[in-house]
DRENDO-1510 file (C-alpha; in Angstrom, 1 decimal, always signed):
<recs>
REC; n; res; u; v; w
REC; 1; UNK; +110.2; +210.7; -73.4 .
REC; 2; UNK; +113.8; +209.8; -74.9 .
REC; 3; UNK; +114.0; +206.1; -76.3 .
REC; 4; UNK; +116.6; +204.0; -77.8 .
REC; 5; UNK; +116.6; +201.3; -80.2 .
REC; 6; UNK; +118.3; +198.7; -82.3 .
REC; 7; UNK; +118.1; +198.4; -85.5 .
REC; 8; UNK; +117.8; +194.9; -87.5 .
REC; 9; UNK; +117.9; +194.4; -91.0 .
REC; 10; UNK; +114.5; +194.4; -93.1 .
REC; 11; UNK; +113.6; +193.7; -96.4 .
REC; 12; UNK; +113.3; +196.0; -99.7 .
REC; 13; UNK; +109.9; +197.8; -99.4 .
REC; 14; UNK; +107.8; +196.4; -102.2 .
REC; 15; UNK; +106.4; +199.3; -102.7 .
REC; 16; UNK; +109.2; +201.8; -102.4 .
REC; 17; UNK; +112.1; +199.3; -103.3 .
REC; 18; UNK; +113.9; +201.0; -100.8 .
REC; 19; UNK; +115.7; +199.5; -97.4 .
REC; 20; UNK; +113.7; +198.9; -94.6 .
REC; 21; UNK; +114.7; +197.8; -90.8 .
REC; 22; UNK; +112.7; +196.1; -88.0 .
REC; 23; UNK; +113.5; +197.0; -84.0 .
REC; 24; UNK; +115.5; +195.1; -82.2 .
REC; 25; UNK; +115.6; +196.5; -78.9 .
REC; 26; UNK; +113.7; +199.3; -77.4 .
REC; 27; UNK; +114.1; +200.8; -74.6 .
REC; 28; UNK; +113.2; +204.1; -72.6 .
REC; 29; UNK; +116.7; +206.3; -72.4 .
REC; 30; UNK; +117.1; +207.3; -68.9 .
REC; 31; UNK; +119.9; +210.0; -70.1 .
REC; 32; UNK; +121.9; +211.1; -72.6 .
REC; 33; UNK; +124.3; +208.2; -71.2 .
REC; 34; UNK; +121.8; +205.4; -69.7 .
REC; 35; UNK; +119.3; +203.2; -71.0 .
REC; 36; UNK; +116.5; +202.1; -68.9 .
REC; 37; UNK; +113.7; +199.2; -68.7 .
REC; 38; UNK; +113.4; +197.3; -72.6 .
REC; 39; UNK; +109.7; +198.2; -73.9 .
REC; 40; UNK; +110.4; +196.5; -77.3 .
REC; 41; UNK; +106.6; +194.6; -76.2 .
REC; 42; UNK; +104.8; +198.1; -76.9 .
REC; 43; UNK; +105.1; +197.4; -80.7 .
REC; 44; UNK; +105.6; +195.0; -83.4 .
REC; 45; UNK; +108.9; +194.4; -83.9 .
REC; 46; UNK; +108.0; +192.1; -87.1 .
REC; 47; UNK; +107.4; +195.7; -88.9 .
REC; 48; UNK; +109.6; +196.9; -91.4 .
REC; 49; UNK; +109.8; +200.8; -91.2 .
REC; 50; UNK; +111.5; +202.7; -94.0 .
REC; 51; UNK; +113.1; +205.5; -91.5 .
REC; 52; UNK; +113.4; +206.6; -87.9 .
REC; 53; UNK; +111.2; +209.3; -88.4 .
REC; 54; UNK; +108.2; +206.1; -89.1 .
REC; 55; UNK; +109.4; +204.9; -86.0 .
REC; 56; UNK; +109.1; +208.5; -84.2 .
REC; 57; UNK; +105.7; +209.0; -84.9 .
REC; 58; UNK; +104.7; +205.3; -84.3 .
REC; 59; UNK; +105.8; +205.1; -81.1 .
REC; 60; UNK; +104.0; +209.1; -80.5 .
REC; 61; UNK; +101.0; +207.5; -81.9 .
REC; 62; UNK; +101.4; +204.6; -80.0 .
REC; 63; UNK; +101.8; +206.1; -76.1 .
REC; 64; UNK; +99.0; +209.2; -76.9 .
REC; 65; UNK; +101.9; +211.5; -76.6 .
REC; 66; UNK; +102.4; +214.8; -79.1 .
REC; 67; UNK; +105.0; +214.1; -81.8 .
REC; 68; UNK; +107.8; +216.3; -80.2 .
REC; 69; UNK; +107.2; +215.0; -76.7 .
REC; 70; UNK; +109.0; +212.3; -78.2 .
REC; 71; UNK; +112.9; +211.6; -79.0 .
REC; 72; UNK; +114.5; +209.0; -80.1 .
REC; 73; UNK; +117.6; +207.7; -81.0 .
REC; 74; UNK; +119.8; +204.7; -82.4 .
REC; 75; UNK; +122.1; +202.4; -79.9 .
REC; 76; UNK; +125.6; +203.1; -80.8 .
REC; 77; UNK; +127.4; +199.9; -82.4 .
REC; 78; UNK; +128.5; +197.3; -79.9 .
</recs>
């Protein structure tokens, strides 16, 4: 499963002091080109994650899928 998502600005990780950012928008990529349905309700989009690759194996963890059955990717600027 390919998703997309935007990226808000977080806060400085307490614990890390390093940047974090919260979702904006998710949504299931329907190609390389196209993005599909928004399914920014299947998590909290209060969270502050510290990288994509949080986000990747939330969102794995999440759906009961394997790690590399999912992709994800950032929404180019608008």
């Amino acid at each position: 499963m390919m998703f997309e998502y935007t990226r808000r600005r977080g806060v400085r990780s307490p614990v890390t002091d390093a940047p974090t950012f919260r979702v904006g928008r998710l949504a299931r990529a329907k190609s390389a080109t196209e993005t599909g349905a928004d399914l920014s309700n299947l998590i909290d989009r209060s969270y502050n994650y510290h990288s994509p690759r949080e986000l990747h194996w939330h969102l794995a963890e999440r759906l009961g899928l394997a790690p590399n059955a999912v992709v994800i990717r950032e929404a180019a600027a608008a």
